[in-house]
C-alpha positions as CSV (number, residue, x, y, z in Angstrom):
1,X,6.3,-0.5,-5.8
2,X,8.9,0.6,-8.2
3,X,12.5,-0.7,-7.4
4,X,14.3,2.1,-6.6
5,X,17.4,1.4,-8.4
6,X,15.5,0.9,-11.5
7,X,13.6,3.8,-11.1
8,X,15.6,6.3,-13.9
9,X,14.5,4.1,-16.4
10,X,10.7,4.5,-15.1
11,X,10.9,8.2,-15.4
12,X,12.6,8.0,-19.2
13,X,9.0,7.0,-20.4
14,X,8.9,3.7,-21.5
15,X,6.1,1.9,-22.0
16,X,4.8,-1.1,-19.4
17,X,5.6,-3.4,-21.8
18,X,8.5,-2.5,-22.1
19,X,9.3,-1.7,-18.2
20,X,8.3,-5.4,-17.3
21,X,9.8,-7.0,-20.3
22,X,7.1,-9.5,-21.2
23,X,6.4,-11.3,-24.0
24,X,4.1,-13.7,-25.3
25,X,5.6,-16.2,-27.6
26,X,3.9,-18.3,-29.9
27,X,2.1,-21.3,-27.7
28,X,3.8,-24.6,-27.9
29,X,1.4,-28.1,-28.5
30,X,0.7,-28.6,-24.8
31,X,0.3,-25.1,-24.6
32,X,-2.4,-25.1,-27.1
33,X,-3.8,-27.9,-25.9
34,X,-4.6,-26.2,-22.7
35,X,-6.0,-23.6,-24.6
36,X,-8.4,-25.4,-26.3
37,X,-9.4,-26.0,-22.9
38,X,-9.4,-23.2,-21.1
39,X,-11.5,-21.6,-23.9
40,X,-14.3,-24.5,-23.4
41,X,-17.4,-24.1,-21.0
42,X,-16.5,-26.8,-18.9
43,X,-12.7,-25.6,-18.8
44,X,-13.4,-22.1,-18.2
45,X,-15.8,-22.6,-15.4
46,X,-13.2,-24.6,-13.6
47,X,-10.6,-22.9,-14.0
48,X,-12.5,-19.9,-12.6
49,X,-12.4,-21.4,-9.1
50,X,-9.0,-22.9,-9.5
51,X,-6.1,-20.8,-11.4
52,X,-6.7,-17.9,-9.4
53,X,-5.2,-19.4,-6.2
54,X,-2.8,-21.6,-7.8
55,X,-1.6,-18.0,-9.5
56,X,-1.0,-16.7,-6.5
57,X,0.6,-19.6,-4.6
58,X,3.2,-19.8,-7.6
59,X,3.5,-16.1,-8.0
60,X,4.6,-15.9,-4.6
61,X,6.8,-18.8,-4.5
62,X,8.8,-17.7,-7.8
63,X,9.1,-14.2,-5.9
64,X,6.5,-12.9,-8.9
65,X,8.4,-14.1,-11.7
66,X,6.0,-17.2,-13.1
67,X,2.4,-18.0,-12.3
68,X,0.5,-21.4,-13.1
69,X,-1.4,-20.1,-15.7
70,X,1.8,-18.5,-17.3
71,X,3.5,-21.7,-17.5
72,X,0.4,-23.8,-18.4
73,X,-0.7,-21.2,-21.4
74,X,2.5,-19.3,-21.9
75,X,0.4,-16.0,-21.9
76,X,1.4,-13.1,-20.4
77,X,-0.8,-13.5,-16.6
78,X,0.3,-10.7,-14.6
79,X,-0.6,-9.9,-10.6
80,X,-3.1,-7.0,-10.8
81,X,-3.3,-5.5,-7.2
82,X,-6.1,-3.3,-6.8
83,X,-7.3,-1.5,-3.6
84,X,-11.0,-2.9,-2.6
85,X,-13.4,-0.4,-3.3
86,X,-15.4,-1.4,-0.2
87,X,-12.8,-2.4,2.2
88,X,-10.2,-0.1,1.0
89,X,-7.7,-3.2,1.5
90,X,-5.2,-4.3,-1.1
91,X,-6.8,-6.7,-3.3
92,X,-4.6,-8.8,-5.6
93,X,-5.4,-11.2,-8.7
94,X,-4.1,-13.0,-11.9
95,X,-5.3,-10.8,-14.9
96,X,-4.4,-11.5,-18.7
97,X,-2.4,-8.8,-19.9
98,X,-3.3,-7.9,-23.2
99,X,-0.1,-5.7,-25.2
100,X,-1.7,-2.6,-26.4
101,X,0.8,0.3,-27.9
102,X,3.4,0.5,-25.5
103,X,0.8,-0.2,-22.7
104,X,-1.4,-3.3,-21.4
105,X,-5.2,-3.6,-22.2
106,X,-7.3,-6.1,-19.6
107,X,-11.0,-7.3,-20.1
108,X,-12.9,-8.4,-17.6
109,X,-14.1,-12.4,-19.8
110,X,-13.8,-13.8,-16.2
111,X,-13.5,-17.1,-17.6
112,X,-16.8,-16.8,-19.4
113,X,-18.6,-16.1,-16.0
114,X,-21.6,-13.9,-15.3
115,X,-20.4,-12.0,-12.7
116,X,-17.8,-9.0,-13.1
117,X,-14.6,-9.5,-11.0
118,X,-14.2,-7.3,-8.5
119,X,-11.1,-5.8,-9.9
120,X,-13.5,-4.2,-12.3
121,X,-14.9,-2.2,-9.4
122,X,-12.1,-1.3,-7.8
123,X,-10.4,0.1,-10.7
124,X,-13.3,2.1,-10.5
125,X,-13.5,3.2,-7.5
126,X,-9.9,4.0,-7.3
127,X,-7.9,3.4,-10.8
128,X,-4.3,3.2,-9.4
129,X,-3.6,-0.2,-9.1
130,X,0.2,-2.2,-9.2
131,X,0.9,-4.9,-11.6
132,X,3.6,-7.1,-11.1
133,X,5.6,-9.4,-14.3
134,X,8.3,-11.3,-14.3
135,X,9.2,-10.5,-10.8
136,X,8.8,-7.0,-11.6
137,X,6.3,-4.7,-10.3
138,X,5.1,-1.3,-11.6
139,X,2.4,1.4,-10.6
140,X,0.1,2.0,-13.0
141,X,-2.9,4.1,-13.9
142,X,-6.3,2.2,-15.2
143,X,-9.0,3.8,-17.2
144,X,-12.2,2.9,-19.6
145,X,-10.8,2.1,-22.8
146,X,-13.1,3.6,-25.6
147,X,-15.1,1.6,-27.7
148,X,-12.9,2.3,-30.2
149,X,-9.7,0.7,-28.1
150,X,-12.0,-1.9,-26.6
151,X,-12.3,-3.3,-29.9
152,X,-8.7,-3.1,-30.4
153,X,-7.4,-5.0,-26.9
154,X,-10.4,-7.6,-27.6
155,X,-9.3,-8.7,-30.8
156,X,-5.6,-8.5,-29.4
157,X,-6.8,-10.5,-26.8
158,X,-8.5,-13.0,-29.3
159,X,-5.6,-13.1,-31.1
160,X,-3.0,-14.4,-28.1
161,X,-6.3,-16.9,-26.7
162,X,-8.7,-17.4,-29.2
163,X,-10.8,-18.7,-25.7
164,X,-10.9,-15.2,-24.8
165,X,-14.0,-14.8,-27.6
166,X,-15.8,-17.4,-26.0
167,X,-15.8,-15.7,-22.5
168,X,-17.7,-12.6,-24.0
169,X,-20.5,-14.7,-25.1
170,X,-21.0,-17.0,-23.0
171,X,-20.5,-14.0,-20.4
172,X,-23.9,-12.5,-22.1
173,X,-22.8,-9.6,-21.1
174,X,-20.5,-6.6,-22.3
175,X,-17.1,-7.1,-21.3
176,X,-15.7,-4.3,-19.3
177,X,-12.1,-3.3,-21.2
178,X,-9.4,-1.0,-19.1
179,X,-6.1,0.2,-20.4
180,X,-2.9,0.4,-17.8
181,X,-0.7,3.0,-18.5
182,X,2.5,3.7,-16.2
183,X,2.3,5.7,-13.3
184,X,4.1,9.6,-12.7
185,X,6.9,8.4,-11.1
């Protein structure tokens, strides 16, 4: 939920980049290191079983400001909460937000895993959802990017973790691609 003191600056429409202040600097050796990594079969799948809850445990001990992956990679991992589109319960993961416009793009690589997370589904089901950066959290509004902006946040994507291409083929399936735009406030 939006901080009420900052909320004037919400309603002055600014981006969600710009709202949460992230960046994504340029990866340092280690950093790229753990790329290289991460981007690997053997990486990806395990990291798919454990960043997500190391994520969480860190973004809840730094009060939403850092998660493990965001130190490790220095990418821009935000906390995507998402209301389950079967239980109706909030749902809440680490996502890779891709800077697109003044907005963020996300693609559902899963670390290269078959299966579509289940943020995919709820964002369908229900495509208000609350990110949270940098100790900040926003509301925002998901929907389907077009193939044309698909393209667009994938290479983006490719471009902050080159890994992020390997995910899509080793997915062997067609990535789903969303685009979060701020909330009416």
């Amino acid at each position: 939920m939006l901080d009420m003191r900052c909320a004037a600056k919400y309603r002055d429409g600014m981006g969600i980049q710009q709202q949460l202040g992230s960046t994504a600097p340029k990866p340092n050796g280690v950093q790229r290191i753990v790329h290289k990594f991460a981007g690997s079969r053997v990486g990806g799948a395990a990291l798919s079983k454990i960043a997500p809850p190391l994520d969480k445990l860190a973004s809840r001990a730094s009060g939403g400001r850092a998660t493990s992956t965001q130190l490790l990679t220095g990418l821009p991992i935000m906390m995507l909460t998402t209301t389950g589109a079967k239980t109706g319960r909030a749902r809440t993961c680490p996502v890779l937000g891709i800077p697109f416009g003044e907005d963020y793009g996300l693609q559902s690589g899963n670390f290269g895993v078959t299966s579509v997370p289940s943020w995919v589904h709820n964002l369908r089901a229900n495509a208000r959802a609350t990110i949270e950066y940098g100790g900040t959290s926003i509301d925002v509004i998901a929907r389907d990017a077009s193939e044309e902006e698909a393209d667009e946040i994938l290479g983006a994507g490719a471009a902050l973790f080159p890994g992020l291409a390997n995910y899509g083929r080793r997915a062997d399936r067609r990535l789903d691609v969303f685009v979060l735009r701020a909330a009416d406030t």
